[in-house]
C-alpha positions as MATLAB code, in Angstrom:
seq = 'XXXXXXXXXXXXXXXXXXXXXXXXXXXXXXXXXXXXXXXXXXXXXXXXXXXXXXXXXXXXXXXXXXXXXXXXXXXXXXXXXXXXXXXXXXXXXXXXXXXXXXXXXXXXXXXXXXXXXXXXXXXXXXXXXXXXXXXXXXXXXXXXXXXXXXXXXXXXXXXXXXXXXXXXXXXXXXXXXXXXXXXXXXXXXXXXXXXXXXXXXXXXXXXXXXXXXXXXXXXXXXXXXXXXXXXXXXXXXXXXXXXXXXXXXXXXXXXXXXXXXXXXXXXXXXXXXXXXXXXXXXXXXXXXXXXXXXXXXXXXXXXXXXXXXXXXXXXXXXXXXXXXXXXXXXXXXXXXXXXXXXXXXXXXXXXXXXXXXXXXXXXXXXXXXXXXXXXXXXXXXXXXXXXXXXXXXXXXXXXXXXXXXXXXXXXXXXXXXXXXXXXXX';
ca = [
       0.000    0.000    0.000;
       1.287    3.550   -0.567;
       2.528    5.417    2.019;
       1.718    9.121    2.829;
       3.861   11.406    5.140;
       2.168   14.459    7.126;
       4.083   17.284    7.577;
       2.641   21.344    9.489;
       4.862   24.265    7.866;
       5.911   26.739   10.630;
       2.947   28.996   10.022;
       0.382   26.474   10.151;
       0.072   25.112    6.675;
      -0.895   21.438    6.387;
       1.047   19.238    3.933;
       0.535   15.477    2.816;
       2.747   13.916    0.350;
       1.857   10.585   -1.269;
       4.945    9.215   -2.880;
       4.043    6.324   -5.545;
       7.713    5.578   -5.827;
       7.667    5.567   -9.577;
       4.199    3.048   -9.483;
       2.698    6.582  -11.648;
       3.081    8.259  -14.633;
       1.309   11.029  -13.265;
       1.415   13.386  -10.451;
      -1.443   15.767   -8.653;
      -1.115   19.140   -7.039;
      -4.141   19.101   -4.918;
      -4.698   22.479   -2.261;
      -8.175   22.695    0.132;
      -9.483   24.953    2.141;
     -11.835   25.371    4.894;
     -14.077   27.352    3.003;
     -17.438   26.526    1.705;
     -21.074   27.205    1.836;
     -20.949   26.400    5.834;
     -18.553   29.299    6.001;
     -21.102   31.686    4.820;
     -23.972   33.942    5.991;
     -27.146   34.245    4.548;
     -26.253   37.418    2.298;
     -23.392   35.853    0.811;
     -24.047   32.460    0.465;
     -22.566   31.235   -2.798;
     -19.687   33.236   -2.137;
     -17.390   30.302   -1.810;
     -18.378   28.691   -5.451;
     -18.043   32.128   -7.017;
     -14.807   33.151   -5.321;
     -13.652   29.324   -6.226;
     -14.323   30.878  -10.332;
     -12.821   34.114  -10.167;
      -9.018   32.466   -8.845;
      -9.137   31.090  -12.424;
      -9.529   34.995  -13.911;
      -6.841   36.131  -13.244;
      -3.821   36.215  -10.928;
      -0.553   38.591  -10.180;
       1.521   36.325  -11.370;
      -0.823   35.372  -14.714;
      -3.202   38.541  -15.025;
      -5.887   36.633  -17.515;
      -8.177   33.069  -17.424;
      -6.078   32.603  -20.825;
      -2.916   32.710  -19.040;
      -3.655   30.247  -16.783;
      -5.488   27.665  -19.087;
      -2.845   28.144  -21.555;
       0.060   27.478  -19.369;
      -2.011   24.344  -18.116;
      -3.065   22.830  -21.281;
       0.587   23.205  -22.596;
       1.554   20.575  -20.202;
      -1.897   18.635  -21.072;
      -2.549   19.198  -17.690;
      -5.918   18.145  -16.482;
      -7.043   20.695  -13.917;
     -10.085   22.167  -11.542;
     -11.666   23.286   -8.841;
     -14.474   22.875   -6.736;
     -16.790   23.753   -3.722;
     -18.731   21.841   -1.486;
     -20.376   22.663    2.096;
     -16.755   22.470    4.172;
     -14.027   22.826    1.957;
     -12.859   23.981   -1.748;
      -9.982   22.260   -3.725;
      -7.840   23.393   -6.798;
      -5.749   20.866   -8.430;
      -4.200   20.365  -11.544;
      -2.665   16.688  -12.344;
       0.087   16.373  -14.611;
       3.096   13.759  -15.891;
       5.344   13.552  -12.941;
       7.890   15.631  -15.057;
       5.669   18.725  -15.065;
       4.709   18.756  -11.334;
       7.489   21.509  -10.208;
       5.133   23.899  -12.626;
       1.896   22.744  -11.362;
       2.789   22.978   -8.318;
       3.478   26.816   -9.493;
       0.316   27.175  -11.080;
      -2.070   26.310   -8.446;
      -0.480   27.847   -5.742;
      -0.520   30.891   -8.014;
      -4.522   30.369   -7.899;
      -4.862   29.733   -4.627;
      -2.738   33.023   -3.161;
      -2.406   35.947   -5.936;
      -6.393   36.545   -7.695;
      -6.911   39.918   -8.599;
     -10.577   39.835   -8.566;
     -10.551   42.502  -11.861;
     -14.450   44.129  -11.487;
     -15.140   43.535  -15.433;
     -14.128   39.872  -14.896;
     -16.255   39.303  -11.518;
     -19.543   40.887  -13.750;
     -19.112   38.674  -16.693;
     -18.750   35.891  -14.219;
     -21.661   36.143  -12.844;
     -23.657   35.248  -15.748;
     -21.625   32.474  -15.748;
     -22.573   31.410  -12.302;
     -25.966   32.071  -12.805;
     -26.175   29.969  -15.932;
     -24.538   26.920  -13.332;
     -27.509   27.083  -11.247;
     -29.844   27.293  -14.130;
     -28.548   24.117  -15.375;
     -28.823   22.477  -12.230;
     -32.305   23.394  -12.286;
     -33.128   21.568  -15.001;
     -31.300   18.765  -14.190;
     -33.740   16.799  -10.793;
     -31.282   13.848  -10.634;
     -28.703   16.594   -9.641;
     -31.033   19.209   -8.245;
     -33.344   16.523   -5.580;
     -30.156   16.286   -3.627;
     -30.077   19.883   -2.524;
     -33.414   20.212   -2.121;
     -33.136   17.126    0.697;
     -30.548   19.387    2.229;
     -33.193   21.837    2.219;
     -35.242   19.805    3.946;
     -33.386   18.398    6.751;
     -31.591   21.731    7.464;
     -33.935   24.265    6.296;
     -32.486   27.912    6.848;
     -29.175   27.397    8.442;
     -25.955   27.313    5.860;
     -26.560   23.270    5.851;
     -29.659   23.964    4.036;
     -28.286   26.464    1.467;
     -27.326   25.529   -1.893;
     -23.610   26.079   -2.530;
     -23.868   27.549   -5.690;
     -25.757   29.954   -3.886;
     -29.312   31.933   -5.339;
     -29.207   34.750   -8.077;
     -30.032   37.722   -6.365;
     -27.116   37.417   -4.255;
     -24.827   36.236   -6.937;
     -25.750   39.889   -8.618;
     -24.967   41.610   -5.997;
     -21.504   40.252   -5.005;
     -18.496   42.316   -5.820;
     -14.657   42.731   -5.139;
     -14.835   43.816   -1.638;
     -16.810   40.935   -0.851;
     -13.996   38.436   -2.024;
     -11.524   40.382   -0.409;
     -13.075   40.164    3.101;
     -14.318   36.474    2.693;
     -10.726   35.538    1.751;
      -8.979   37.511    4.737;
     -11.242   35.340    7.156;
     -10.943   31.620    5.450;
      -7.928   31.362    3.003;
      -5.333   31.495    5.965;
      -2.733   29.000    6.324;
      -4.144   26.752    8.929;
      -6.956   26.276    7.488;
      -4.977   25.080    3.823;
      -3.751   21.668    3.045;
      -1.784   20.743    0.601;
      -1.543   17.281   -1.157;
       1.406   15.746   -3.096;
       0.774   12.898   -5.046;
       3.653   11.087   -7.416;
       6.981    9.873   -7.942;
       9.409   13.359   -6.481;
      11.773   14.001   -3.802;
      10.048   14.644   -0.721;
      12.669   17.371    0.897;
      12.563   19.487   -2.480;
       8.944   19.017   -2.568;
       8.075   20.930    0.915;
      10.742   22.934    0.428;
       9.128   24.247   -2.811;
       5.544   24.597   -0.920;
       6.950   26.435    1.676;
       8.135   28.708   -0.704;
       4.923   28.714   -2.701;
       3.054   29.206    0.066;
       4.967   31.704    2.375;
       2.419   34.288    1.676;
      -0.457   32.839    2.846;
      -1.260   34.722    6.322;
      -1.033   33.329    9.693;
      -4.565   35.115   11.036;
      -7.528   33.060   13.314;
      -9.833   31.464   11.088;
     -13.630   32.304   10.843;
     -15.373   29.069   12.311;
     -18.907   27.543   10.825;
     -21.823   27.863   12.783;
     -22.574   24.570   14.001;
     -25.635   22.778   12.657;
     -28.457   22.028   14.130;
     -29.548   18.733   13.772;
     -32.868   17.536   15.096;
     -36.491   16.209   13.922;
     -38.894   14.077   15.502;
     -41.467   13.834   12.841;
     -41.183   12.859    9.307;
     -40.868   15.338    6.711;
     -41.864   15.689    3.101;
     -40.987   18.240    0.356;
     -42.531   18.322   -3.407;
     -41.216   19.860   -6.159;
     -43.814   20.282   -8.820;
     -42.639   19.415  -12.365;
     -44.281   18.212  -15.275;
     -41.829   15.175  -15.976;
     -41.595   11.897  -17.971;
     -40.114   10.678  -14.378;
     -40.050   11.364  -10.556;
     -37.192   11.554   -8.898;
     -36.686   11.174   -5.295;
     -34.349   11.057   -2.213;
     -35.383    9.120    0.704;
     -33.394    9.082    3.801;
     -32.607    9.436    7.849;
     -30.100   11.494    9.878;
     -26.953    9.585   10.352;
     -23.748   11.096   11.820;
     -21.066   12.627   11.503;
     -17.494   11.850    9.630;
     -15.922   11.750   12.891;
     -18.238    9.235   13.936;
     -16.703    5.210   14.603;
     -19.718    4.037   13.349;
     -19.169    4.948    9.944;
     -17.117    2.109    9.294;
     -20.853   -0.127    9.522;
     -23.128    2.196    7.982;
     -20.565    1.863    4.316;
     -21.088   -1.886    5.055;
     -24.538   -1.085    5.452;
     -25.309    1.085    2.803;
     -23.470   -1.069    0.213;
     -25.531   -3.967    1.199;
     -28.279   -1.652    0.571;
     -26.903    0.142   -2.349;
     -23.474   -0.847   -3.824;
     -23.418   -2.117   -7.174;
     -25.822   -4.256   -8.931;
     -26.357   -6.859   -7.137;
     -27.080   -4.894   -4.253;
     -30.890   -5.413   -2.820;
     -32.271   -1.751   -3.559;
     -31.299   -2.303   -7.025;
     -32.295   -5.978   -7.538;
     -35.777   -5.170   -6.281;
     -36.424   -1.434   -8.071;
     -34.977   -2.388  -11.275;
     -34.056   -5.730  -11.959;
     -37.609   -6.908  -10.206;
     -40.187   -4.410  -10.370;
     -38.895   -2.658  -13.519;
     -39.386    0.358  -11.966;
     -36.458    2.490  -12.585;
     -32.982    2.607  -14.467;
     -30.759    4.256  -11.728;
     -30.936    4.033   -8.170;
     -28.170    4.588   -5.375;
     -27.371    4.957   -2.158;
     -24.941    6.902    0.126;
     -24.215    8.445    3.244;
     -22.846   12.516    3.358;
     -21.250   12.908    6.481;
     -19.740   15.887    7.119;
     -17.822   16.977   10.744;
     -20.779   17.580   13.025;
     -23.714   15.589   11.154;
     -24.497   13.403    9.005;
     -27.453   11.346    6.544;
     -27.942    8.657    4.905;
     -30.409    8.825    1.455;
     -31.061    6.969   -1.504;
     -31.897    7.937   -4.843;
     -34.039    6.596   -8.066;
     -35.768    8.373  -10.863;
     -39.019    5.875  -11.435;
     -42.302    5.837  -12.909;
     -44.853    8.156  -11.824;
     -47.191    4.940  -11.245;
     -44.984    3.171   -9.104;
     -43.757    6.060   -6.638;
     -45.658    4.600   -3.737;
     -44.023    0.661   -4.402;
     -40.664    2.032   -4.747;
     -41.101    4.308   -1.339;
     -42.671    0.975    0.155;
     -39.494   -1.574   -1.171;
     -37.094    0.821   -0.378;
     -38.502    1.246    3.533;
     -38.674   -2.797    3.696;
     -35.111   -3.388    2.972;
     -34.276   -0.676    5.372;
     -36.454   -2.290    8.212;
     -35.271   -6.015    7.126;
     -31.385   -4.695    7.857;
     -33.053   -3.275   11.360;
     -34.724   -6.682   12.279;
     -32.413   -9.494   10.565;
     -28.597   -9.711   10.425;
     -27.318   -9.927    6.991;
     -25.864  -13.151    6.176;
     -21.782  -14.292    6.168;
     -21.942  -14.794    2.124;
     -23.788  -11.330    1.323;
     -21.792   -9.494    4.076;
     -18.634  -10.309    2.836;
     -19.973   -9.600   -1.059;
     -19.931   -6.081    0.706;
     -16.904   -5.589    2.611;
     -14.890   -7.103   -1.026;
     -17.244   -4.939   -3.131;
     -16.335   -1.895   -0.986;
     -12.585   -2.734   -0.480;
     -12.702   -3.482   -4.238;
     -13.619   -0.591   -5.550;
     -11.434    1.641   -3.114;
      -8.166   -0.167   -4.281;
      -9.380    0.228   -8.226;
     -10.781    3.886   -7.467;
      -7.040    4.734   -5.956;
      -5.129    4.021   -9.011;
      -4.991    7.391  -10.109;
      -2.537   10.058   -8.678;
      -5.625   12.604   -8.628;
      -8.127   10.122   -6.843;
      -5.331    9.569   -4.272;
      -4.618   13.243   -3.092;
      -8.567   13.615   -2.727;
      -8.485   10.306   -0.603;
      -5.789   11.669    1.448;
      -6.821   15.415    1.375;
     -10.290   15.299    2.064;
      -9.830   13.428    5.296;
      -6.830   16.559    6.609;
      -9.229   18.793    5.833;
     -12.262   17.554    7.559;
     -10.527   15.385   10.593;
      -7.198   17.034   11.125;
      -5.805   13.148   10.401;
      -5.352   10.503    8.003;
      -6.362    6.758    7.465;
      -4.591    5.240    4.948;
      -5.314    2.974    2.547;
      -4.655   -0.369    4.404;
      -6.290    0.981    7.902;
      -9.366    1.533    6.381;
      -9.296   -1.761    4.558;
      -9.430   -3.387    7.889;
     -11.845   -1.346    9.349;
     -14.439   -2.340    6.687;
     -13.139   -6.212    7.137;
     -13.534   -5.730   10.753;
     -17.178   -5.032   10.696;
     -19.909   -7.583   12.330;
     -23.220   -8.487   11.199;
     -24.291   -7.204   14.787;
     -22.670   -4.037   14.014;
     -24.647   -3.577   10.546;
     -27.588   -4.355   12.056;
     -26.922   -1.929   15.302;
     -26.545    1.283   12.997;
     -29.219   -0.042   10.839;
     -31.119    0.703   14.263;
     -29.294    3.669   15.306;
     -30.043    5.817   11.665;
     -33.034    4.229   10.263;
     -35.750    5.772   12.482;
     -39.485    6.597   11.849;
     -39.281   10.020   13.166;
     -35.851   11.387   10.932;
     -37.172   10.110    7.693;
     -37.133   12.143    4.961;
     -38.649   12.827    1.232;
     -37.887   14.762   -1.778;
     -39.809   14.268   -4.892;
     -39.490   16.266   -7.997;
     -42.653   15.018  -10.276;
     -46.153   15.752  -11.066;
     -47.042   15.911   -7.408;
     -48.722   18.298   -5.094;
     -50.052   16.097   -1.931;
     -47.599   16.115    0.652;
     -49.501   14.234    3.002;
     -50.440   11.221    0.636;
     -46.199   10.371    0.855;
     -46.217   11.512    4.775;
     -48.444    8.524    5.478;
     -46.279    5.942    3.046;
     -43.481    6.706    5.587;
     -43.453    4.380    7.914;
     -41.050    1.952    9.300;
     -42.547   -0.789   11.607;
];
């Protein structure tokens, strides 16, 4: 298994660097920051995504988007960024050759935008055809909505790309202050992944990074997490299909039980043979996708599935999907399909890992969110280590009556018609 080394800069700066020992052609540049839709208030909120666009606009060291995307794409660099509810990442991944000048590139990003006022205008049609698109897309837009619903109006509940009449309103003093609070250096980690030498490495992200300021960081508001009824939301749309998310309140990241509930949920939910999607597709026809997860994030937590299905058979796919969550509460899941699971899950990590990129964010998103690091072969015998009992203990813990939750998008209007379908005996 690879091995990672963790290393804190003198002002604070996190750094973890994966070294493949020459097992990769490629190498990733991966920097995150606590800074995301959680961070915000209600009159900026989508300030995180939009400040996340303008670093590629333009920087001191690279005044124009073309400067950057041409510099990048001369290496054939594939490159990003993106913003979720506790963090935002740049990263570019390159051959290992070219990593001393992505390295320079994204750090460039991260530390020197100019925010130029013509540039933050014209992005904000931009941004504003994002969220339109999202709109019209319910597999991607039912998701938010359930965070909607479980959180309501606290930043959990807000959309990160943030609404349009805010967007319009946002300027370059807003960046400015947003940045002075979050982008400080202990609140930044930085993650190496590839084939380099490790001294040269931090010595060449110290340097990249000396700038960054050493100031307190702005902490989240924390999240308020109860319910003790169950809760619908409708979205009314004339559709060829509904889709919905049906779920409970779960945990969160920090949590020791979240070693069961991925055993549990990919009983529930991983790959094809997994009993949500034997019975809703391959049995009752009723839909083409349907998934599960849990989002846990570092104070809470859910677990949700969702399917796009046929407006006649709503109410049988809410009913199959509420069985096989009260069979996992009432009967312990057998040796052969328990360890179809744990493989399946271990399986896929090991595959998914294979790429220099998907390794920093395996590495990086745990910094960021728990200060520490699991590798590869500690979590591999976590997930082994898991008991029946223990599936079917969390299974009791999360799946409760009183935290369920709905979202459908579809040619519905009765709330209370789904309210009563959700019931868990």
């Amino acid at each position: 298994m690879t091995n990672f080394t963790r290393t804190v800069l003198p002002n604070g700066l996190r750094v973890v660097t994966v070294n493949t020992n020459g097992s990769s052609l490629s190498a990733t540049i991966l920097v995150l920051v606590e800074a995301g839709s959680k961070y915000e208030v209600k009159e900026n909120n989508g300030l995180s995504h939009f400040l996340e666009h303008m670093c590629f606009k333009g920087t001191l060291n690279r005044p124009t988007a073309l400067a950057i995307t041409a510099e990048l794409d001369g290496i054939g660099a594939e490159y990003n960024a993106f913003t979720g509810q506790e963090y935002t990442g740049y990263y570019a991944k390159v051959r290992s050759a070219d990593l001393d000048q992505a390295l320079d590139i994204v750090a460039d990003l991260y530390s020197n935008p100019v925010f130029n006022d013509e540039e933050i205008e014209k992005e904000k049609g931009v941004i504003i055809e994002e969220i339109n698109m999202y709109e019209d897309l319910p597999p991607r837009k039912a998701p938010e909505l359930f965070d909607e619903l479980l959180y309501g109006d606290q930043p959990a509940g807000w959309p990160v790309g943030g609404h349009k009449e805010i967007i319009l309103k946002l300027g370059k003093q807003d960046f400015l202050k947003y940045r002075s609070e979050h982008y400080v250096a202990q609140a930044t980690a930085v993650i190496v992944v590839g084939s380099f030498n490790e001294a040269d490495v931090i010595k060449k992200i110290e340097k990249e990074f000396a700038n960054v300021p050493m100031l307190p960081k702005f902490e989240k508001v924390k999240t308020e997490d109860a319910q003790t009824t169950p809760k619908v939301k409708l979205s009314f749309k004339e559709s060829d299909q509904t889709h919905l998310v049906l779920g409970c309140r779960a945990f969160s990241e920090l949590d020791e039980r979240r070693f069961a509930l991925e055993v549990l949920d990919d009983v529930l939910g991983g790959g094809m043979s997994s009993r949500l999607f034997q019975v809703i597709r391959e049995k009752m026809g009723a839909a083409y996708y349907v998934r599960s997860g849990e989002s846990l994030y570092s104070d809470h937590g859910y677990w949700s599935v969702a399917s796009g299905v046929d407006h006649k058979k709503v109410f049988l796919v809410i009913d199959a999907i509420l069985k096989e969550m009260q069979d996992l509460k009432n009967t312990l899941v057998n040796d052969e399909e328990l360890k179809r699971a744990k493989d399946h899950l271990c399986g896929q990590m090991v595959l998914g890992l294979e790429t220099s990129d998907a390794k920093a964010m395996f590495y990086g998103g745990q910094e960021i969110i728990k200060k520490d690091v699991t590798d590869v072969a500690e979590y591999i015998q976590r997930i082994e280590a898991v008991t029946a009992e223990e599936v079917m203990r969390v299974a009791r813990d999360v799946f409760n009556e009183e935290t369920l939750n709905l979202v459908l998008i579809g040619p519905f209007k009765d709330e209370k018609v789904f309210l009563d379908h959700l019931r868990l005996n």
